[in-house]
DRENLOFI-408152 format. One record per residue (C-alpha): residue number from 1; residue in one letter; x, y, z. Coordinates in nm, 2 decimals, padded with zeros to 4 digits. Each point is the difference from the previous one (the first is absolute). Layout:
    i  aa       x       y       z
  NUM   A       X       Y       Z
...
REM end
This chain:
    i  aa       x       y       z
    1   X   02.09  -00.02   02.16
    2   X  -00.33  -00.08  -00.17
    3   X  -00.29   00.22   00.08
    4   X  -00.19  -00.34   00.13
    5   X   00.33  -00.06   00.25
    6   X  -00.08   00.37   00.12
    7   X  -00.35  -00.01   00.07
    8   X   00.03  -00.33   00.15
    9   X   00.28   00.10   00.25
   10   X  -00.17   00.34   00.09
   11   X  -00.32  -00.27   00.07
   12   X   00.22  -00.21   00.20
   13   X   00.20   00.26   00.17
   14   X  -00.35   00.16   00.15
   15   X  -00.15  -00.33   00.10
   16   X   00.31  -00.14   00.14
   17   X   00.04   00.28   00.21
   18   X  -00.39   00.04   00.09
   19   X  -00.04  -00.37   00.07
   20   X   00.30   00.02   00.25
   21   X  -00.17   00.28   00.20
   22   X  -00.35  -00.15  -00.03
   23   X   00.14  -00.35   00.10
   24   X   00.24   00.09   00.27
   25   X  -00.31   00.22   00.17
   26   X  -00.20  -00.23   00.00
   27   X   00.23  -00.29   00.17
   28   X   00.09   00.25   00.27
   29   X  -00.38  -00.01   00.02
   30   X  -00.06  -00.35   00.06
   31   X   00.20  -00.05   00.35
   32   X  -00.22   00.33   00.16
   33   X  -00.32  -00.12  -00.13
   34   X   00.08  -00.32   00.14
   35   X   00.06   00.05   00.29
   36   X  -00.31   00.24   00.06
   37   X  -00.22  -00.34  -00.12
   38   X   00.18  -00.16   00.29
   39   X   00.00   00.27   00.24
   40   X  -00.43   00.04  -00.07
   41   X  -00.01  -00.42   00.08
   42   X   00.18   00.07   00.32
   43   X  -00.18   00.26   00.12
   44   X  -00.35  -00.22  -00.04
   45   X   00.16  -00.31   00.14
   46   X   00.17   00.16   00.31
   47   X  -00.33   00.19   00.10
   48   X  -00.20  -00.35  -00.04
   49   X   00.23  -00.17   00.21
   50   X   00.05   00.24   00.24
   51   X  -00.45   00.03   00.08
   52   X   00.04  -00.43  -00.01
   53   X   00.30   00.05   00.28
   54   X  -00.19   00.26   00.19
   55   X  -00.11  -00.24   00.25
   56   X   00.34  -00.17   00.05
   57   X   00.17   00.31   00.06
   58   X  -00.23   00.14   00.26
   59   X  -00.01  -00.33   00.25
   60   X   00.37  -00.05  -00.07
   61   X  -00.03  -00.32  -00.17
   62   X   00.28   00.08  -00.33
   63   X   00.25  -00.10   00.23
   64   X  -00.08  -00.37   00.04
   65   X   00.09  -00.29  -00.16
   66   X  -00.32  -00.06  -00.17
   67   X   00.01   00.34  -00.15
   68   X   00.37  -00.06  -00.13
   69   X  -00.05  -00.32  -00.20
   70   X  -00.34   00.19  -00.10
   71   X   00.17   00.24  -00.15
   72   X   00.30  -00.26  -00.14
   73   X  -00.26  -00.25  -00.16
   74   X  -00.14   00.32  -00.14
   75   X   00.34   00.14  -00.20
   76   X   00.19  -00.32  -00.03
   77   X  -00.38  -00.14  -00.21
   78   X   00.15  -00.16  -00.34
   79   X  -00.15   00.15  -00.35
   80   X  -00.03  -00.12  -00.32
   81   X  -00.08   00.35  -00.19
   82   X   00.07   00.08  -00.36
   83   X   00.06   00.37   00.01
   84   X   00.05   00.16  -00.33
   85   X   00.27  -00.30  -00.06
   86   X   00.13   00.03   00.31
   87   X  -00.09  -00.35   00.24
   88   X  -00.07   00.11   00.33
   89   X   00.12  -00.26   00.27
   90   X  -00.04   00.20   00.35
   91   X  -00.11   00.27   00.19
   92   X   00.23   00.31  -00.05
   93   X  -00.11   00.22   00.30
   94   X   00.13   00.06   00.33
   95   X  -00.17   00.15   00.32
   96   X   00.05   00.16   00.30
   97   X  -00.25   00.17   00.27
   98   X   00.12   00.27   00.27
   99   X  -00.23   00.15   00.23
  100   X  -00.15   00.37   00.08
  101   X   00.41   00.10   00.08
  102   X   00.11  -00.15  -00.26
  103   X   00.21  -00.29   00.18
  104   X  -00.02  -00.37  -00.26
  105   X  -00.23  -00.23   00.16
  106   X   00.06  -00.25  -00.24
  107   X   00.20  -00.05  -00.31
  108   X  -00.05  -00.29  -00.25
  109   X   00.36   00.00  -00.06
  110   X   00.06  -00.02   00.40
  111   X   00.28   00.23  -00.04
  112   X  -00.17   00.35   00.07
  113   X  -00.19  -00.10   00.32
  114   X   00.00   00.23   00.30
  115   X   00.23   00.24  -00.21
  116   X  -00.14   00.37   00.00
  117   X  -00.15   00.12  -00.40
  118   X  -00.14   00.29   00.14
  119   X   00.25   00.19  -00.22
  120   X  -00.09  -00.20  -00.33
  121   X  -00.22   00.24  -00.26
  122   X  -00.24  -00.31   00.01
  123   X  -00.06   00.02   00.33
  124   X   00.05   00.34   00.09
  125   X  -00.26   00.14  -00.25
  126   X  -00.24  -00.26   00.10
  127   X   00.04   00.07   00.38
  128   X  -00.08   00.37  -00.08
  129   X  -00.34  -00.09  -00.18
  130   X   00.16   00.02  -00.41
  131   X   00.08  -00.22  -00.26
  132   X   00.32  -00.17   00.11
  133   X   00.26  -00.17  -00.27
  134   X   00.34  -00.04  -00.05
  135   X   00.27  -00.17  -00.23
  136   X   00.31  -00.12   00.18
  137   X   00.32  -00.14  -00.20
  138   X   00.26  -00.28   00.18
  139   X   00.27   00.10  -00.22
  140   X  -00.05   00.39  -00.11
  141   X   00.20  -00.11  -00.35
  142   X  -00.27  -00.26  -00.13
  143   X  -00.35   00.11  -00.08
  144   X  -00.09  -00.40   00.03
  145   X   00.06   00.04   00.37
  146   X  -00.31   00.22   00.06
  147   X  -00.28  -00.12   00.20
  148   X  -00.36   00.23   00.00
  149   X  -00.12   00.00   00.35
  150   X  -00.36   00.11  -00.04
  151   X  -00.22   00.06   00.38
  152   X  -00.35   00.01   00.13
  153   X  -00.13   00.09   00.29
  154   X  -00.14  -00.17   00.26
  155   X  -00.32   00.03   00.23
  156   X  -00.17  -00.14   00.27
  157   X  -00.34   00.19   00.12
  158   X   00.12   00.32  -00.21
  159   X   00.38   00.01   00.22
  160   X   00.28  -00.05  -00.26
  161   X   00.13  -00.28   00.21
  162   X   00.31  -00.06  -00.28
  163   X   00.14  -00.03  -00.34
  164   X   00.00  -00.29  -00.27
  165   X   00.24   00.01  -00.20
  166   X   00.06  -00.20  -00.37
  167   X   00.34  -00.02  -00.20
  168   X   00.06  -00.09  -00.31
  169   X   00.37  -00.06  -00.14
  170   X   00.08   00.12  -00.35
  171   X   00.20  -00.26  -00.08
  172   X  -00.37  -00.18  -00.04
  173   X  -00.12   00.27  -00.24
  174   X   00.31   00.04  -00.20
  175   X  -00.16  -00.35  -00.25
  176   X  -00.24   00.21  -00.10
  177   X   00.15   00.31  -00.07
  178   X   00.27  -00.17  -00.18
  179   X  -00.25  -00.19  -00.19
  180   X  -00.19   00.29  -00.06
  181   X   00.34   00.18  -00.15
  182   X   00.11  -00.22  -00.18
  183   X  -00.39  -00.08  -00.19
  184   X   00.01   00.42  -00.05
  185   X   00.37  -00.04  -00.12
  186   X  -00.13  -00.27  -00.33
  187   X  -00.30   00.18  -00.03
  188   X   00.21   00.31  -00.06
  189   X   00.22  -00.21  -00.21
  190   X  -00.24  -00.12  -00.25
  191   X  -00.15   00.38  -00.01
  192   X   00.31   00.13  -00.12
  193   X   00.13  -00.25  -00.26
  194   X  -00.42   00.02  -00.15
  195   X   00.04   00.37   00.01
  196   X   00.33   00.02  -00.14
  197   X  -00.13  -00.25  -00.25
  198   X  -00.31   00.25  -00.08
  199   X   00.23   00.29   00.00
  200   X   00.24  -00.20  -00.27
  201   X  -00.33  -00.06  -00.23
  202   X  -00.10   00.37   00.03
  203   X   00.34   00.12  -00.07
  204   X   00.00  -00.21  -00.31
  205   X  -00.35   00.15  -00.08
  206   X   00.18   00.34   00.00
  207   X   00.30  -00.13  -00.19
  208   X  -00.17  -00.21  -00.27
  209   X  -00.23   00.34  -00.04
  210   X   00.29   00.24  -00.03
  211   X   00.19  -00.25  -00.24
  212   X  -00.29  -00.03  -00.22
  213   X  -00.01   00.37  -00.04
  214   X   00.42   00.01   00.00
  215   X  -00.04  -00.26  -00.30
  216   X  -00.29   00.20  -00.14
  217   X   00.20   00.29  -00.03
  218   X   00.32  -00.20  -00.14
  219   X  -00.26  -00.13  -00.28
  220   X  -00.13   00.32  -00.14
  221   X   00.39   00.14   00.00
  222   X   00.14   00.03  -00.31
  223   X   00.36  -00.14   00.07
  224   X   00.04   00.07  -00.38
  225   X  -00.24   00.19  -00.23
  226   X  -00.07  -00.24  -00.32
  227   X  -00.03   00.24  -00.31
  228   X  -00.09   00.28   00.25
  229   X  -00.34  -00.17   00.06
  230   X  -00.18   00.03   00.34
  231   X   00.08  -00.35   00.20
  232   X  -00.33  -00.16  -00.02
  233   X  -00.26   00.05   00.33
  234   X  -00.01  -00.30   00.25
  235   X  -00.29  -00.07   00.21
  236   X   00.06   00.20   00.31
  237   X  -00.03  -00.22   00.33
  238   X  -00.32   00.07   00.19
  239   X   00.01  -00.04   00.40
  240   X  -00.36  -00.08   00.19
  241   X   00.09   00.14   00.32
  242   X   00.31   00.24  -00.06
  243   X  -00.13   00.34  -00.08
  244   X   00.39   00.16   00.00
  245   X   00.14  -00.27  -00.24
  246   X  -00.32   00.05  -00.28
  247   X   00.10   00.43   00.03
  248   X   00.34  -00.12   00.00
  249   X  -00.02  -00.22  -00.35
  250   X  -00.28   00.26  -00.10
  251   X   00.30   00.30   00.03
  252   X   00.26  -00.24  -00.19
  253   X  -00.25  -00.02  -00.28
  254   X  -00.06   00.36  -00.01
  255   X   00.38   00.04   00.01
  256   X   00.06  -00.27  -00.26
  257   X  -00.26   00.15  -00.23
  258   X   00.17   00.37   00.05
  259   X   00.31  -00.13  -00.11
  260   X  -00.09  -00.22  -00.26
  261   X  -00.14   00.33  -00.12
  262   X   00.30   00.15   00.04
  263   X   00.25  -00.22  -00.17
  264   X  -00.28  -00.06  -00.27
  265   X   00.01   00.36  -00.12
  266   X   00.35   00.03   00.02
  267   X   00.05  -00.28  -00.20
  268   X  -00.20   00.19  -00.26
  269   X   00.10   00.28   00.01
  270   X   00.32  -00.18  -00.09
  271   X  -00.12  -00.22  -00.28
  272   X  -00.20   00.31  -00.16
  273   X   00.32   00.16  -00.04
  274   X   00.21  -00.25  -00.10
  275   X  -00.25  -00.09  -00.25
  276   X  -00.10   00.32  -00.14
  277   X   00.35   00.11  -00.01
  278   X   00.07  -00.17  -00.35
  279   X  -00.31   00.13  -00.17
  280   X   00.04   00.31   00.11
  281   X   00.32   00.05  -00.12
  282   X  -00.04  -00.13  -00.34
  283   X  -00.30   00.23  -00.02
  284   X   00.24   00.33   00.14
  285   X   00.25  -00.14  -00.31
  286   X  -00.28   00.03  -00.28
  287   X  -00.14   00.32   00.10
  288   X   00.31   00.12   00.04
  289   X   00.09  -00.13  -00.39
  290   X  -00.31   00.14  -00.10
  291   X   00.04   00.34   00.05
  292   X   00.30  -00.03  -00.23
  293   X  -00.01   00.02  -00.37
  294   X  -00.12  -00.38  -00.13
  295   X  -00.15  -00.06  -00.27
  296   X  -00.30  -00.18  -00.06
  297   X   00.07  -00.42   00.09
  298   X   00.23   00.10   00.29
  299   X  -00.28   00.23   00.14
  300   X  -00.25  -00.28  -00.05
  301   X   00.24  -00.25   00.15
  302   X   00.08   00.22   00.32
  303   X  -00.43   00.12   00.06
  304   X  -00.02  -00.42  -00.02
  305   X   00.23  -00.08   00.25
  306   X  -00.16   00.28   00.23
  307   X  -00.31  -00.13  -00.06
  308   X   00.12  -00.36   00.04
  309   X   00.17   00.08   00.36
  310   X  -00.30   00.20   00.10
  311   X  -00.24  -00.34  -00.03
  312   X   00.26  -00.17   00.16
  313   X  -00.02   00.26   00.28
  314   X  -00.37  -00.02   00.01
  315   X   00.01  -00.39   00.00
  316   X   00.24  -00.06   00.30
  317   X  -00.17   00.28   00.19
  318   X  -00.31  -00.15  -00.08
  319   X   00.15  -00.36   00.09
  320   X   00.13   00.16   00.38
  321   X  -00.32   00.09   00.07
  322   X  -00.19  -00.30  -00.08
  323   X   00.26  -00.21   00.22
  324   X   00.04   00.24   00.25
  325   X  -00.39  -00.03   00.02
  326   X   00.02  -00.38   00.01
  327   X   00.22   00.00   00.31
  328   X  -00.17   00.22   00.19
  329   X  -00.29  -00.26  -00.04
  330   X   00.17  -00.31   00.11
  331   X  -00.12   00.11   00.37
  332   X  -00.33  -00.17  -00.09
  333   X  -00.10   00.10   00.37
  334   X  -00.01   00.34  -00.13
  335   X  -00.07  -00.06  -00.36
  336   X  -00.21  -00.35  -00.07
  337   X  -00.04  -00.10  -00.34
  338   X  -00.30   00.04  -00.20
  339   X  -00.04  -00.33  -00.10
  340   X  -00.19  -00.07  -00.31
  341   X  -00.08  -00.26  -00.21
  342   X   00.22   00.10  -00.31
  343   X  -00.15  -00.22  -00.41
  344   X   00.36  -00.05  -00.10
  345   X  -00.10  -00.04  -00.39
  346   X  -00.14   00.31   00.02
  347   X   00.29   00.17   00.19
  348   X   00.23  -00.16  -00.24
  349   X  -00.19   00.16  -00.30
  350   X  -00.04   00.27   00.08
  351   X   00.40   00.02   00.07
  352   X   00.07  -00.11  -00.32
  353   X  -00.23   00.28  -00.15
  354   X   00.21   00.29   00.14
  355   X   00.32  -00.22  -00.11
  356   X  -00.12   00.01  -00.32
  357   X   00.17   00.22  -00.17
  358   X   00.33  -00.16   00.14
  359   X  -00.11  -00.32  -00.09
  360   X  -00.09   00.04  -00.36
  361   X   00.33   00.23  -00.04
  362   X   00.22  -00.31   00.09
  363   X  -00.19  -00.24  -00.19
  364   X  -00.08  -00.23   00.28
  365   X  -00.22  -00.30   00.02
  366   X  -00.23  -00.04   00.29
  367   X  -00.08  -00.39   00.17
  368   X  -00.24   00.11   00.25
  369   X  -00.08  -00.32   00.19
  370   X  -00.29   00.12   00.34
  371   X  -00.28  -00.15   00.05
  372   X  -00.34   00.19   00.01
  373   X  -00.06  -00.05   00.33
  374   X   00.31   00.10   00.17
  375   X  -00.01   00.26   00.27
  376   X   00.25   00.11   00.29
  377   X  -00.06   00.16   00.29
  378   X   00.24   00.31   00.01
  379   X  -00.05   00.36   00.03
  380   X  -00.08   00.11  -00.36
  381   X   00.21   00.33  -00.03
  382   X   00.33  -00.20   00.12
  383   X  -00.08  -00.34  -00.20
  384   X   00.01   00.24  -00.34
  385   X   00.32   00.14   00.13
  386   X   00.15  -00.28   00.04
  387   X  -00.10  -00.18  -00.35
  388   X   00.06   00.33  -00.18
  389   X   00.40  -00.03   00.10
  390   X   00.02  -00.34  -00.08
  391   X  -00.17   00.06  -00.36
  392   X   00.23   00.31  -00.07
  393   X   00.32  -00.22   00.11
  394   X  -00.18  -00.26  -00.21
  395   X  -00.02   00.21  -00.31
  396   X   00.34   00.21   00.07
  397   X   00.20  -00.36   00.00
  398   X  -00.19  -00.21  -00.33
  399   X   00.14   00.01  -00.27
  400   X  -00.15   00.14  -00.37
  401   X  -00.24  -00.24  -00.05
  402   X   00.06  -00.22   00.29
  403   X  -00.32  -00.15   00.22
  404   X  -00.13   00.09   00.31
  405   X  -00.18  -00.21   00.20
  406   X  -00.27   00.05   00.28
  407   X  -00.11  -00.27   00.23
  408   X  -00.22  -00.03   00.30
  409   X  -00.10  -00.31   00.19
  410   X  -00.02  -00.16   00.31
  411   X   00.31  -00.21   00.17
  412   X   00.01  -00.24   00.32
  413   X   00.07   00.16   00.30
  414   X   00.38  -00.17   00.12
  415   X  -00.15   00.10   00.35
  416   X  -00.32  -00.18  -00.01
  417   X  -00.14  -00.32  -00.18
  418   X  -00.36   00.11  -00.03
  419   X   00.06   00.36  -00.12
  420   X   00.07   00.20  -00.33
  421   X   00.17   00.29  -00.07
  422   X  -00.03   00.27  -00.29
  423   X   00.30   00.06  -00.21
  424   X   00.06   00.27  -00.31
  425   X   00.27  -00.04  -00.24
  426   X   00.15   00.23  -00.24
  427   X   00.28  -00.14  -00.23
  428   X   00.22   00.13  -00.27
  429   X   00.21  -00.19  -00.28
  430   X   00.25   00.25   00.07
  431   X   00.38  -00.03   00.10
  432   X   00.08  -00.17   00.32
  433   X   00.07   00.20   00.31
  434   X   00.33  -00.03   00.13
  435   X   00.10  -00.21   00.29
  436   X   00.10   00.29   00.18
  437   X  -00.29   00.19  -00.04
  438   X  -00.23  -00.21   00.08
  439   X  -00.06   00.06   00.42
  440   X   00.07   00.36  -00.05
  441   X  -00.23   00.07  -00.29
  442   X  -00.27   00.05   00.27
  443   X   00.25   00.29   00.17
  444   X  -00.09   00.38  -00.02
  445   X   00.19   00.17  -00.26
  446   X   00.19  -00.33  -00.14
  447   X  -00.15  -00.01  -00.40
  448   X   00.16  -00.20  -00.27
  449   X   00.06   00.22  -00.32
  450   X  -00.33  -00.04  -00.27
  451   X   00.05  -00.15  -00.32
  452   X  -00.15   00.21  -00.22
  453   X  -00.16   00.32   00.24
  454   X   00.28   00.29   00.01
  455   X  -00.14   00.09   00.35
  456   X   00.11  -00.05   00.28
  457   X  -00.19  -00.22   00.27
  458   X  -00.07   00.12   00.34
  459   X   00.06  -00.31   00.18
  460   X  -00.31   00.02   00.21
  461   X  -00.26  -00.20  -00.23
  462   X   00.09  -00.33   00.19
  463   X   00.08   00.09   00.33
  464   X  -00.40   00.12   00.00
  465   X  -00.13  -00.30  -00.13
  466   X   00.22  -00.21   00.29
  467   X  -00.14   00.29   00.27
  468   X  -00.35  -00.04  -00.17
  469   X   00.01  -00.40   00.05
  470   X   00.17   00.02   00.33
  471   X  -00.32   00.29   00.13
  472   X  -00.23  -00.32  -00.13
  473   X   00.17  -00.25   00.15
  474   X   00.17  -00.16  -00.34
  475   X   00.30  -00.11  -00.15
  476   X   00.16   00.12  -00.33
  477   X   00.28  -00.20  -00.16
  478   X   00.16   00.06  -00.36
  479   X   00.21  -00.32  -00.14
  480   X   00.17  -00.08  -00.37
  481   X  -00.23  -00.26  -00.18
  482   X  -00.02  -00.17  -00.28
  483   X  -00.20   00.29  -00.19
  484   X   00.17   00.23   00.12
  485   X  -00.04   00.20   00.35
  486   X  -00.32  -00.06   00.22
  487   X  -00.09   00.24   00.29
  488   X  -00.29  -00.17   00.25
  489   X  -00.19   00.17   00.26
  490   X  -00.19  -00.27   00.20
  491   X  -00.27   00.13   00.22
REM end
């Protein structure tokens, strides 16, 4: 079960549960509260009646027939009321009056008269000077059957002389309760579907939050390690009002970082052994051979090939370092680039000066084709890195007498319409590179064999001018040509 389907049930669960309690509390409410409104009405209508009747009572006049149909025009009156919904049609009272012993002196049903209520809580309490009230049931089974009796005294020249006495039936009530129920019951309704609706957003807050940092962490995993380079950073996701999630993806970066380290040394420590196993030994076999008896040449020929190996040691330590200084600076949060603007001609000369020796060895003709103006905005130490590889690959790979060519210029932006981008070329009219070769010549350690150098290449010099484009945020791409082969960095 998703994480969302979790917090939402746990949501549900609690409110389900609260609601039912809250909601069921609150209807057993309704019928007391009720009933309390109707007991209070009661109460003010049976002592105004009974100080109106006063006078009746005392000269004995409630027995009459001009008191009766009184008393009938009185609760048989016709309404027209609009009570809360409810249409009100009649008068839903009843009343009876007993005197000072309690004995009914009249009864609006005219069931009740001359029996003896002296028993009744209504009466009984009055008769004894306190609040006097009861609730009677016809059928003990049905609370619909209940009828709220509610008295007042009454006085004549400060005697209590009798009792008044008002009922009213439940059954005329119950509308209202039930309306009143049932209005709590949608209400409650509509509060639980809106909050289980607001609890389904919020628990898809949470999830969406915990996903981005599940997919965060799934990004910045190396599933598997590409030349034993670091899996490049993503932008970690940044939360406004979620304090535990920013530690959280803070710790997985720290984590990441630790273990990047990690793997990044051991991948070195590795490659440095692989690689300086072969120089090493040939060196071991020549000093060994030296200590021998040679003569002169063979001597000479073993102190060269020592000396050889050793530059090759130097150069691929040298190269390690460089790269493993490039990729520590591709976390430009850490490291930013200082970002210069870089006279290419001059770069390029000045290039071509410390190739010189090279250059006029081989025989080669230079077509230098840049324009005076041309600048790029790079980091100057890494931008001379990068064209120094290229230029010894260059050199390494034309042939005796062959041309090299150097271009830079400016080429349409494929993304844009309005915009330019700056491009450098280095080309040789040497031999093609094979298919095969060409999408891993950019690979750590993969060289092709040089046609006329008896050294060994490290394998490094183009996989830091693609990790010097990719920390500038360019593209490198070697192709076959007609000339021969062309290496582009576009900026």
């Amino acid at each position: 079960m998703s994480i969302f389907l979790r917090i939402w049930f746990a949501f549900a669960i609690v409110l389900m549960v609260g609601s039912y309690f809250s909601f069921n509390a609150m209807q057993n409410q309704i019928k007391p509260s009720m009933r309390q409104v109707v007991e209070e009405t009661l109460a003010d209508n049976a002592n105004i009646i009974a100080t109106l009747i006063s006078p009746d009572v005392a000269n004995g006049q409630i027995q009459t027939p001009a008191f009766k149909e009184k008393i009938d025009q009185i609760l048989s009156r016709k309404l027209d009321a609009k009570i809360w919904n409810q249409t009100k049609t009649n008068v839903s009272q009843q009343l009876y009056i007993t005197d000072s012993h309690g004995i009914v002196l009249f009864d609006s049903t005219g069931l009740a008269t001359g029996q003896d209520y002296s028993h009744w809580n209504d009466v009984y309490l009055t008769l004894h000077g306190r609040y006097g009230v009861r609730s009677t049931r016809t059928n003990p089974n049905d609370d619909s059957t209940s009828t709220m009796y509610v008295a007042a005294p009454i006085f004549a020249q400060g005697q209590l002389i009798g009792v008044l006495t008002l009922g009213k039936p439940g059954a005329s009530v119950q509308p209202y309760i039930d309306q009143a129920q049932r209005g709590m019951l949608i209400r409650a309704l509509w509060i639980v579907l809106l909050s289980l609706l607001i609890s389904g957003i919020v628990s898809w807050w949470l999830r969406h939050g915990i996903d981005q940092v599940r997919r965060y962490a799934l990004a910045i995993t190396p599933h598997h390690a590409l030349d034993g380079a670091a899996p490049a950073p993503q932008q970690p996701p940044r939360f406004w009002i979620a304090r535990e999630l920013n530690e959280l993806t803070h710790t997985i970066d720290q984590l990441r970082a630790a273990l990047a380290g990690k793997t990044y040394v051991e991948n070195y420590v590795h490659t440095l052994t692989h690689e300086l196993k072969s120089p090493l030994t040939a060196i071991a076999a020549s000093a060994e051979l030296l200590q021998d008896d040679l003569s002169s040449p063979d001597r000479l020929r073993f102190a060269h090939n020592i000396h050889e190996q050793t530059e090759r040691l130097q150069l691929l330590i040298e190269r390690l370092l460089l790269l493993a200084k490039l990729e520590n600076q591709q976390d430009q949060s850490h490291h930013p680039l200082d970002r210069q603007p870089n006279d290419i001609a001059a770069l390029i000369n000045l290039l071509l000066q410390e190739h010189s020796a090279q250059i006029t060895a081989n025989q080669l003709k230079l077509q230098v084709e840049i324009a005076a103006d041309a600048s790029i905005a790079a980091e100057p130490f890494w931008l001379k890195q990068a064209l120094g590889n290229l230029l010894d690959n260059a050199i390494d790979f034309t042939p005796i007498g062959g041309t090299l060519t150097l271009r830079c210029h400016e080429v349409a932006d494929p993304s844009t319409s309005h915009k330019t981008r700056m491009q450098i070329q280095v080309i040789n009219d040497g031999d093609p590179i094979p298919d095969y070769a060409l999408t891993q010549v950019f690979d750590r350690y993969f060289s092709l064999p040089r046609p006329r150098s008896q050294r060994k290449s490290t394998g490094i010099g183009l996989t830091l001018v693609r990790e010097v484009m990719a920390l500038h945020h360019g593209h490198v791409e070697i192709h076959n040509s007609a000339q021969g082969v062309c290496v582009s960095l576009l900026f």
